[in-house]
N, C-alpha and C positions, 0 to 999 in steps of 0.2 A: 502560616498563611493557608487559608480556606477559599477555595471557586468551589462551589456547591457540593452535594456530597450527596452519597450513592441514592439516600433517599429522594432527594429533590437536586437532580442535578441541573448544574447553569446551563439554560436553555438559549442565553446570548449570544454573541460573538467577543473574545479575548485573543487581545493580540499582544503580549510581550516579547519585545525586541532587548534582545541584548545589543550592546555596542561595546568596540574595543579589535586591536590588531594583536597581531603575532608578538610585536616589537613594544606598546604600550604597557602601563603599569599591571601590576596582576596583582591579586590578593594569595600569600602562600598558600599552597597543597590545594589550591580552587581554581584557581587558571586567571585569565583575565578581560574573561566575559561570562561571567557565571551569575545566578541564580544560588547563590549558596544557603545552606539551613543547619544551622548550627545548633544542637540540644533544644529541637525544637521539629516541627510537621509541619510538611506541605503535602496538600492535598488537592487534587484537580478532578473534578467529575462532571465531565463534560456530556453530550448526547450521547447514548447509547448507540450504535449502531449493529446491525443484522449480520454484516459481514467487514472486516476491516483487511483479509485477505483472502483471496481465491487463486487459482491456477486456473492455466491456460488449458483447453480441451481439443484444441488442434495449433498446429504449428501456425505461425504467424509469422510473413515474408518480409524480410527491406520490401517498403514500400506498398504493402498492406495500410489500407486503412480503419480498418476492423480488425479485434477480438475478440474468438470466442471463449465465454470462463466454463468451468466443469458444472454440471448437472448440481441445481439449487433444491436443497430443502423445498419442497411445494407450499407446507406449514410457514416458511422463511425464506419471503422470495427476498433479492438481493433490493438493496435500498439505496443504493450510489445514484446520484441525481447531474442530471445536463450539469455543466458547466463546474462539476469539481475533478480534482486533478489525482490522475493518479501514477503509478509506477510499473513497470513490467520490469522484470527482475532479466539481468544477462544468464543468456546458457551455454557461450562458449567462454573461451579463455582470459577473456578480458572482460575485467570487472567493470569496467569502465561503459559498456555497452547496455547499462541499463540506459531505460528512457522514460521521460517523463510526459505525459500528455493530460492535455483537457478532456472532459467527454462533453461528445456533441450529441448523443441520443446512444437509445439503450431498450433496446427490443428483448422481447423473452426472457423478463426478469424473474420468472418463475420456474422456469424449465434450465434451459441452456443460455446467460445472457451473451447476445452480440451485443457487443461495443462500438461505437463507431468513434474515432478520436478526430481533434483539431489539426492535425498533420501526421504525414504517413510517416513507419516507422522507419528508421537510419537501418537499422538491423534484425536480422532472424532470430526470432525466439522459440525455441523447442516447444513444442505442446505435446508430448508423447510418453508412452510406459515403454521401457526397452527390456526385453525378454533377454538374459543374459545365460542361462543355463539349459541345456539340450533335456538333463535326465532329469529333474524337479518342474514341476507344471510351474513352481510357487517361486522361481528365480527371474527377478524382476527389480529396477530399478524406475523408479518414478523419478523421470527425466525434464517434467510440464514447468515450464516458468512461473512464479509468482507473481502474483498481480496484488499491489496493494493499494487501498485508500486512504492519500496522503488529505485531503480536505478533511480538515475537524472544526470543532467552533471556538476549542480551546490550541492555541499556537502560539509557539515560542519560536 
């Protein structure tokens, strides 16, 4: 199975839905909602995009409606557009605490992008470097939450 390919990729929208339960029939070693490819290629090459993940460049509070991402390529400004959906990764102990939001405008796509989302965030997301050693300048942990772009043209 072929959706475009790196030369000319499918510049459409593709939507394949699987269907099937925990409890329904399943196909061995494939599960029972799959997509399987058997002595055979699948291939999917969808729009290219500029950025498909970024971090956060300051912390972002429950109840923030705005993010800011890290300093963009000026050559490669960020291309995420109104109304696609994206993710903010948890940074404390519960995984569970990622969130998912709409974007509703998107300021300084060249420099620093602010984000403005569809509803405020449930929870704190770390945007920060944490300096963990006294005697090395160079001891540091990159603490910033991930921000990814879940809107593509090709979706399963």
């Amino acid at each position: 199975m072929e959706v475009g390919t790196k030369e000319h990729p499918y510049t459409s929208k593709l939507t394949i839905t699987l269907h099937g339960t925990e409890e329904g029939p399943f196909i061995p070693v494939y599960g029972n909602a799959v997509l399987g490819v058997r002595d055979g290629t699948l291939e999917m090459h969808g729009v290219t995009r500029s950025h498909t993940w970024s971090m956060l460049n300051v912390t972002a509070d429950a109840g923030d409606s705005t993010i800011t991402l890290i300093e963009m390529d000026s050559l490669v400004p960020l291309d995420w557009q109104v109304g696609e959906m994206i993710v903010i990764a948890s940074t404390d102990f519960d995984s569970t605490h990622s969130e998912v939001r709409t974007i509703t405008n998107i300021a300084d796509a060249t420099t620093f992008p602010v984000i403005t989302l569809d509803s405020p965030l449930t929870y704190a997301h770390f945007g920060e470097i944490e300096e963990v050693g006294c005697d090395e300048p160079d001891d540091w942990i990159d603490m910033r939450a991930e921000v990814g772009l879940l809107s593509r043209n090709i979706k399963f």
